[in-house]
N, C-alpha and C positions, 0 to 999 in steps of 0.2 A: 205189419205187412208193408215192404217196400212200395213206393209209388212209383208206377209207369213209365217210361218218357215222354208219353204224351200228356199225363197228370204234371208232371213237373214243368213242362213247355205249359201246358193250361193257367197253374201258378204262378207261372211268372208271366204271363203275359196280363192277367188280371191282378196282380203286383206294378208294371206296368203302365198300364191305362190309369191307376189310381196316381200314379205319381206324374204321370202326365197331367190329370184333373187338377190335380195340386197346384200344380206350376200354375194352368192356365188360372185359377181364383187367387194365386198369388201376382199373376200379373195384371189381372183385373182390379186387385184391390190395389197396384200401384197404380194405375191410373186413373183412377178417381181419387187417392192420395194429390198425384201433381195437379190434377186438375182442377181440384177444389181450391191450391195453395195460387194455383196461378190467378182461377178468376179473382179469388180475396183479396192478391196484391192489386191485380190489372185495376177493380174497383174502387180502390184506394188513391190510384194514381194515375194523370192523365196520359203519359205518356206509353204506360205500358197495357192501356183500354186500347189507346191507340193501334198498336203493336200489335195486341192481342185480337184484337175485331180485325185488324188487316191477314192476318194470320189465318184467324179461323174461314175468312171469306176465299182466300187463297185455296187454300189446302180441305175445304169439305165442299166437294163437288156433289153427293147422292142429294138427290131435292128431297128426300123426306130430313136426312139430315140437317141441311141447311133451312126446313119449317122450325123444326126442333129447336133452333139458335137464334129464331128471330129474335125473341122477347131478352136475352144474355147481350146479341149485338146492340138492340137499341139503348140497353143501360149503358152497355160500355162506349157509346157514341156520345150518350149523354154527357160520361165523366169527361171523355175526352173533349168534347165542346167546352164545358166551364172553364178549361184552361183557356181555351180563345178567346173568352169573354175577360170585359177589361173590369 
């Protein structure tokens, strides 16, 4: 039995939404990709905790987010400070 036109618009729009999901857990698993690479560099190195704590304090203005970061910024302050120390 043929399907409808409204069966076929129904199929494809729940075709659709699934490829849209898709996308959004593929671009969610990219960003916790960059962002795990970036803290793991920034920790490693004083200049890019630096960079990276000025960044994050710039650019995350929601105050639950910025609770969230406290405990990430004060390490990467820390890395960043040993470079100042002689």
């Amino acid at each position: 039995m043929a399907r409808s036109i409204d069966q076929q618009i129904a199929a494809t729009q729940a075709k659709l939404a699934r490829l849209k999901e898709r996308q959004k857990a593929s671009e969610t698993r990219r960003k916790i990709i960059v962002g795990s690479v970036a803290i793991s560099n920034a920790l490693k190195d004083p200049e890019k905790a630096r960079a990276l704590a000025a960044l994050l304090r710039r650019a995350v203005t929601r105050e639950v987010d910025q609770k969230e970061l406290i405990g990430l910024l004060e390490e990467l302050d820390g890395v960043a400070a040993k470079a100042e120390r002689p």
